[in-house]
C-alpha angles and dihedrals in degrees: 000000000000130000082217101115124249106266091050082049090049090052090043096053092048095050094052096044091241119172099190138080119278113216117217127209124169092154094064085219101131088035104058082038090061090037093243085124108089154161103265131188118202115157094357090303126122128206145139123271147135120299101217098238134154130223132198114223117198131219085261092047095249116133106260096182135359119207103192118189092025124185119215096219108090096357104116088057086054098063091030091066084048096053114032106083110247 
């Protein structure tokens, strides 16, 4: 989820081949619900901004795993180890 709006979302996901869903959120509503909306420094300066952070969602809709702080680098690996069966 981004709080990019829809139509920048749209351009984004056809750029990067993507065949899922991408979730909007301008409002910042669901984000600051699942504490991804915080207090950021970059260059001395605060603000507030997404915390790049991944959550499981299980078949009944109910959060499995959080990873907060995550790194994109090697990430998708990372769930990916969680999820495939062994």
């Amino acid at each position: 989820m981004s709080a990019d709006p829809v139509k920048a979302q749209a351009s984004f996901k056809a750029k990067q081949n993507l065949n899922f869903p991408l979730l909007s959120d301008p409002r910042h509503k669901t984000i600051q619900k699942f504490g991804a909306w915080q207090k950021k420094q970059f260059m001395g300066r605060t603000f507030m901004g997404i915390v790049r952070s991944s959550f499981l969602i299980g078949k009944t809709g109910k959060i499995e795993v959080i990873w907060p702080l995550v790194k994109a680098k090697g990430h998708a690996a990372e769930v990916l180890k969680r999820v495939s069966p062994s």
